[in-house]
Every structure is written in structure tokens, then in C-alpha cells.
C-alpha positions as MATLAB code, in Angstrom:
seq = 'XXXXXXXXXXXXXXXXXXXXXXXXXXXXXXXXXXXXXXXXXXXXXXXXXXXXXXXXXXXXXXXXXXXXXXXXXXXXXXXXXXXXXXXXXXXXXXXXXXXXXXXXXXXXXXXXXXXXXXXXXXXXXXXXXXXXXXXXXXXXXXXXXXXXXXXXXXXXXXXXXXXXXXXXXXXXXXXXXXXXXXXXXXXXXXXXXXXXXXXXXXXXXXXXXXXXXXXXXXXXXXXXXXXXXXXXXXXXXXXXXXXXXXXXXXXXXX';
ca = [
       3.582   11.046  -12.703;
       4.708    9.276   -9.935;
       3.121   11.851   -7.478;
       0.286   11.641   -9.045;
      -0.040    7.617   -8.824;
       0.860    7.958   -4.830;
      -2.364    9.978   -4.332;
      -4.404    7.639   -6.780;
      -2.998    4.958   -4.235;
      -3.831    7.279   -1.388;
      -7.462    7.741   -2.333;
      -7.238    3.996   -3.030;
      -6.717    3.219   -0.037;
      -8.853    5.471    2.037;
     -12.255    4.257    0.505;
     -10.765    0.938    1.356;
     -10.229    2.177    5.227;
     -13.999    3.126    5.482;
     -16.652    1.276    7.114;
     -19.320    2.895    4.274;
     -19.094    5.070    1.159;
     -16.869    8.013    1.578;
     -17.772   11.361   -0.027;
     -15.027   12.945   -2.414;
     -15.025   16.120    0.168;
     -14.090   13.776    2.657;
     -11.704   11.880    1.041;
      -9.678   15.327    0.133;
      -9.634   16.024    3.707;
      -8.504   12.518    4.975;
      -5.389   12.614    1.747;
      -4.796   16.385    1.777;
      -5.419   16.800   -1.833;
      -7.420   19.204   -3.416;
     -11.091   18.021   -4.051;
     -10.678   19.026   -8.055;
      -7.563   16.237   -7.572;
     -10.049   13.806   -5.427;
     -12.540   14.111   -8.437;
     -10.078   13.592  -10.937;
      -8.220   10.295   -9.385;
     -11.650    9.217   -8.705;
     -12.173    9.408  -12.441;
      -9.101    7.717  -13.313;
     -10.065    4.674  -10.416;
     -13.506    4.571  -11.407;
     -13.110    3.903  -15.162;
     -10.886    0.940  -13.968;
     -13.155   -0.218  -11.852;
     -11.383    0.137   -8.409;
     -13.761    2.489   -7.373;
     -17.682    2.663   -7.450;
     -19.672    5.867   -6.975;
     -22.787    4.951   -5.383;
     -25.675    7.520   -3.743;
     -24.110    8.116   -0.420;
     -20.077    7.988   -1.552;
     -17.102    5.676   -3.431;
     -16.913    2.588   -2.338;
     -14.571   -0.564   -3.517;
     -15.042   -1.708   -6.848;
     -15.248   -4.947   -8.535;
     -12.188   -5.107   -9.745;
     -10.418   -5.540   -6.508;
     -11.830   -8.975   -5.642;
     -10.111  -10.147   -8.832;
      -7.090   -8.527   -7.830;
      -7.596  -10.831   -4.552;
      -7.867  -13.436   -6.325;
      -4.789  -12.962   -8.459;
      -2.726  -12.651   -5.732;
      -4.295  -15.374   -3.753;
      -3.157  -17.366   -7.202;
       0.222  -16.132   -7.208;
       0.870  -17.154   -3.478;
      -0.536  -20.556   -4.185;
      -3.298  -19.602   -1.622;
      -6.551  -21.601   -2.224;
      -9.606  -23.137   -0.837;
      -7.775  -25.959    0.678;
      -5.280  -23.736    2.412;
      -8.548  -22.108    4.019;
      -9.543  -25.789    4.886;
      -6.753  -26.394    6.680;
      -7.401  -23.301    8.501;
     -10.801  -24.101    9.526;
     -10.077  -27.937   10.125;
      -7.542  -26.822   12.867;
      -9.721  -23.924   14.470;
     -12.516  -26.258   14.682;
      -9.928  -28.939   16.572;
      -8.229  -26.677   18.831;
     -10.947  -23.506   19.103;
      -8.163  -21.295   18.455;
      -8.100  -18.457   15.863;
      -5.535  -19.999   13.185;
      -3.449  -17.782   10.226;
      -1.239  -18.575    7.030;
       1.480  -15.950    6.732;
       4.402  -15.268    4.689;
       7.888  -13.078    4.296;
       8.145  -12.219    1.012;
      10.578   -9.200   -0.640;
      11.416   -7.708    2.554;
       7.636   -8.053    4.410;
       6.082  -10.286    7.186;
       2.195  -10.613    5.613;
      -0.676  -12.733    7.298;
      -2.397  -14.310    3.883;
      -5.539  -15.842    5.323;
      -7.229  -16.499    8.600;
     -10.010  -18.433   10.447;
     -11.290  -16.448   13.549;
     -13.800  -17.139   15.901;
     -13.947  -14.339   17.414;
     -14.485  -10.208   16.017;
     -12.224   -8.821   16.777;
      -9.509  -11.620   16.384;
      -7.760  -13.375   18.895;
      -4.251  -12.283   18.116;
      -5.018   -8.811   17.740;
      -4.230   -8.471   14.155;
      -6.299   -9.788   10.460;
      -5.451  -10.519    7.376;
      -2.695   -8.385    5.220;
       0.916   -6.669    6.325;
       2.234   -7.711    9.346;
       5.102   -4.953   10.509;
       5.309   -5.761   13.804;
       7.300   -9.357   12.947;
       8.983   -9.077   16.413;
       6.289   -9.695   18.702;
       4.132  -12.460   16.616;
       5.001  -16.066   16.780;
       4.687  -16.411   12.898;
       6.265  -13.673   12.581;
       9.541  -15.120   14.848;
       8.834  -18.106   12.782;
       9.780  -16.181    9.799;
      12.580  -14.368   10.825;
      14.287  -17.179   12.228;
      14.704  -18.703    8.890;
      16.462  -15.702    7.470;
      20.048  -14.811    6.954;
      20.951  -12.201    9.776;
      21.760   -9.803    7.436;
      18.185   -9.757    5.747;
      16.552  -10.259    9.503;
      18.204   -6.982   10.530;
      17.218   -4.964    7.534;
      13.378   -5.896    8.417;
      13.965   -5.341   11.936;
      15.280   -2.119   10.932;
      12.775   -0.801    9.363;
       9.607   -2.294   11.406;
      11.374   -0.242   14.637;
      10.002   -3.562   16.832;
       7.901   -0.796   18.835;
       6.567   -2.418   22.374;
       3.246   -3.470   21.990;
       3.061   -4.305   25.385;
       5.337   -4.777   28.364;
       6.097   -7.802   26.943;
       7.346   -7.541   23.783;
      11.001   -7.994   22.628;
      12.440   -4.759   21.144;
      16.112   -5.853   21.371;
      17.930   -7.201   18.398;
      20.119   -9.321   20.861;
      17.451  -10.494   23.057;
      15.377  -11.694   19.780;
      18.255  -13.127   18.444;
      18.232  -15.659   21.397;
      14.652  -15.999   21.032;
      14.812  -16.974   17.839;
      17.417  -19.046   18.200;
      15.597  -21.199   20.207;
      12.773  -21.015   17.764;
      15.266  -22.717   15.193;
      16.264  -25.371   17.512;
      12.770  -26.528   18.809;
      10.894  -25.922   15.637;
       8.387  -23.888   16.947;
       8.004  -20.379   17.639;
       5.546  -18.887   20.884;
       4.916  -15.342   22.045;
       2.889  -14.760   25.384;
       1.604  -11.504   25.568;
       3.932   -9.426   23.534;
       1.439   -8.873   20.721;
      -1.686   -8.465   22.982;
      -2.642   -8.825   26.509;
      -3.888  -12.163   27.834;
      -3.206  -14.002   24.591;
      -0.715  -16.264   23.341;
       0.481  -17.599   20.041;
       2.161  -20.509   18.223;
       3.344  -20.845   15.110;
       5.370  -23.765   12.959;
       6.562  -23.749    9.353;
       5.280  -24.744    6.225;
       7.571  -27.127    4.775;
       9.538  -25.284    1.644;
       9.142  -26.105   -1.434;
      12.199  -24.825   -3.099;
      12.407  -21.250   -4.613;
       8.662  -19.891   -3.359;
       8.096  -17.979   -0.221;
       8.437  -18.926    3.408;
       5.301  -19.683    5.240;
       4.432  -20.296    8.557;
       0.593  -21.626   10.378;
      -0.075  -19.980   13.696;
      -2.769  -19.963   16.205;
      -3.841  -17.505   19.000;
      -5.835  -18.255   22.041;
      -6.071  -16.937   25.433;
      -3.707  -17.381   28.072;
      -5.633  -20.010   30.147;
      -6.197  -21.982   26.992;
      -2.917  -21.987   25.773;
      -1.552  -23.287   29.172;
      -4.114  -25.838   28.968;
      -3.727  -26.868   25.160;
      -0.605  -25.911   24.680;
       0.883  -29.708   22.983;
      -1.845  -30.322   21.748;
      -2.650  -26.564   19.497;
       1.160  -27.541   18.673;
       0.675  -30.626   17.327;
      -2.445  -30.037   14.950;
      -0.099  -26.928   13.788;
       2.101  -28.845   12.873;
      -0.118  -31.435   11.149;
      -1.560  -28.311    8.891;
       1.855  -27.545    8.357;
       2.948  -30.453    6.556;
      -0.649  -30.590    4.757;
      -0.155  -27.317    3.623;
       3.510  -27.970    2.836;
       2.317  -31.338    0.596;
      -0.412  -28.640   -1.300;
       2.058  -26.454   -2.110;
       4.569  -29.335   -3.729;
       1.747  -30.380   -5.622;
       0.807  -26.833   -7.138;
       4.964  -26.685   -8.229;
       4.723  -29.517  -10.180;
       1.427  -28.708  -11.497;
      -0.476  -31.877  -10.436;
      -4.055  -31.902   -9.599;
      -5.547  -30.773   -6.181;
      -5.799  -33.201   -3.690;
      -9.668  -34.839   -3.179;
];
């Protein structure tokens, strides 16, 4: 059973990789399962509507955007989170994020870009190079060492670029200073000619940590450095007000 969900997931997630619909003969070549096994998954994901077969391949089905929304729900993530986003892209012109470090992973929950492809280099969803990200040296510097390591671990903190960090020690300064200050900044360690902020969302108590962030280019960030900081942190504490409000279960904000 179990091997048999992995390649369900495995299919799952290989329509989801493709720019169109994706044949089942392709899809048994890009999971290295039989095609008979393809067609049978595709059965299974079908009648659950995670999967659509249309004329030309599978694609998503309508099932996932619930499945969005549900966890969108569950990480208190909603339109006014986005708001926030857009408010403080529109203020700085900087590509702005809302990420997380929850159970062990460094995620990026929603983003405003103004660009395709993004800024930073990276989009919405799992984050596992923590290391070399501002929010993601946000994150990490609010963890117990021992927890830090073990995620450390495990991402590898590959080099990016000739700038990014891939000792523990030489982190572990950084993000010292990170805890000190407040704020967290990487200059080209995620991608070349761009740099990044990020501050924290204020914690609630029990939920998961968060953290806003914005990437620009290098010119603009030693331009509008104080002031990308300060609207940051603004969004930050708007954000961190939302999320108090959700816990107790008040009404949204109008």
C-alpha cells in the first residue's frame, strides 16, 4: 500500500510539473512505472477528482484548488494577508513573500511579483534552500540550535552562488546578527544581482513562525534599502495583528 500511494503521489505530482496535459505514456516514462500502473493511479486520482482527462492529456483537477484553499485556511492565510502583500509591492516596487517553518520545513505561502520570473529567484511553495534566503535566515534564527541543525542537515545548504553561506558556523554568526538587529538580508547568495530582506511576523502564541520578505535588485536595494525595511516591517505587525485576531476568532478587520 504504501508503495502504491508514493507513485499515486508521483503521478500527482508530475501532471502538476507540466506546462499542458500530459499523456499517460508520458507520465510512465517521467515516474518509471508501468503504463498499466499510470492508467490505474490515474483511475484512482481521477475518481477523486485530482486529476482530469481531457483530449490532449491529465491535467489538475478541481479538487486541488479546494485543497489550496484548505490549507490556505489552516495557515490563517487570507485575502488580507495577500493585501498586505500587494500594498507593500506597490510602495516599495519590490517582489514581496509570506513564508513559514513549520514541522521541520522553510515554505514561501504567498507572493506578489512584478516580475515573471520572480525577483528572488524562487515562487510560492517549499523553500529547502533556508540558508541563502533572508526569510529563510529569518526563520532559522528563531529556532533552538538543535532544531536549526537538523534542517540544515538535511537541506545540505548547497551554494547557489559564490555567495551563499554553506557553513554552519559562519551562518550561525549571520544569524546571530539577524536576532540582534531584527532583520535578516542576503545579497546575492540566492541569485545574482538581487537582494533580499525579510522581518518577522509577530507570534501569536502556539501557531507557526512567519516572516515578510522582499527582493529587488542590487541597485535598488542600495538605494531603498531603509525604506523596503521599514514598510516590511509595517506589514509585519499588520499581518501579526490579523493573525491575533483569527486566534481569538474575532471578525476580519474592514
Amino acid at each position: 500500500m504504501p508503495q502504491s500511494v508514493d507513485r499515486a503521489l508521483d503521478v500527482l505530482d508530475a501532471v502538476a510539473s507540466s506546462s499542458g496535459p500530459v499523456t499517460a505514456k508520458a507520465l510512465a516514462r517521467l515516474t518509471g512505472c508501468g503504463l498499466s500502473t499510470v492508467y490505474e493511479l490515474l483511475g484512482a486520482l481521477t475518481a477523486r477528482g485530482h486529476v482530469v482527462r481531457t483530449a490532449g492529456g491529465y491535467t489538475l483537477g478541481y479538487r486541488v484548488p479546494s485543497l489550496h484553499r484548505a490549507f490556505q485556511r489552516q495557515m490563517r492565510l487570507d485575502d488580507e494577508v495577500h493585501g498586505l502583500l500587494l500594498s507593500a509591492r506597490l510602495a516599495v516596487g519590490a517582489d514581496t513573500y509570506f513564508s513559514t517553518y513549520r514541522d521541520g520545513d522553510i515554505a514561501v505561502l504567498a507572493g506578489t511579483s512584478a516580475s515573471v520570473p520572480a525577483t528572488g529567484g524562487f515562487g510560492v511553495g517549499q523553500d529547502p534552500d533556508g540558508h541563502a534566503t533572508a526569510h529563510g535566515k529569518m526563520l532559522l534564527s528563531a529556532l533552538p540550535r538543535a532544531a536549526r541543525l537538523r534542517y540544515l542537515s538535511a537541506s545540505g545548504m548547497r551554494a547557489i552562488t559564490p555567495r551563499t553561506i554553506t557553513s554552519p558556523e559562519l551562518l550561525d554568526q549571520e544569524l546571530r546578527r539577524v536576532r540582534r538587529e531584527g532583520v535578516a538580508v542576503e545579497i546575492e547568495e540566492c541569485a545574482p544581482g538581487v537582494a533580499c530582506v525579510a522581518v518577522p511576523v509577530p507570534s501569536t502564541g502556539g501557531g507557526a513562525m512567519t516572516a515578510v520578505s522582499a527582493a529587488l535588485p542590487l541597485e535598488d536595494f542600495h538605494r531603498h534599502r531603509r525604506q523596503v525595511t521599514r514598510t516590511l516591517r509595517h506589514v509585519a505587525a499588520e499581518a501579526g495583528k490579523l493573525a491575533a485576531r483569527q486566534c481569538a476568532g474575532g471578525p476580519p478587520a474592514h
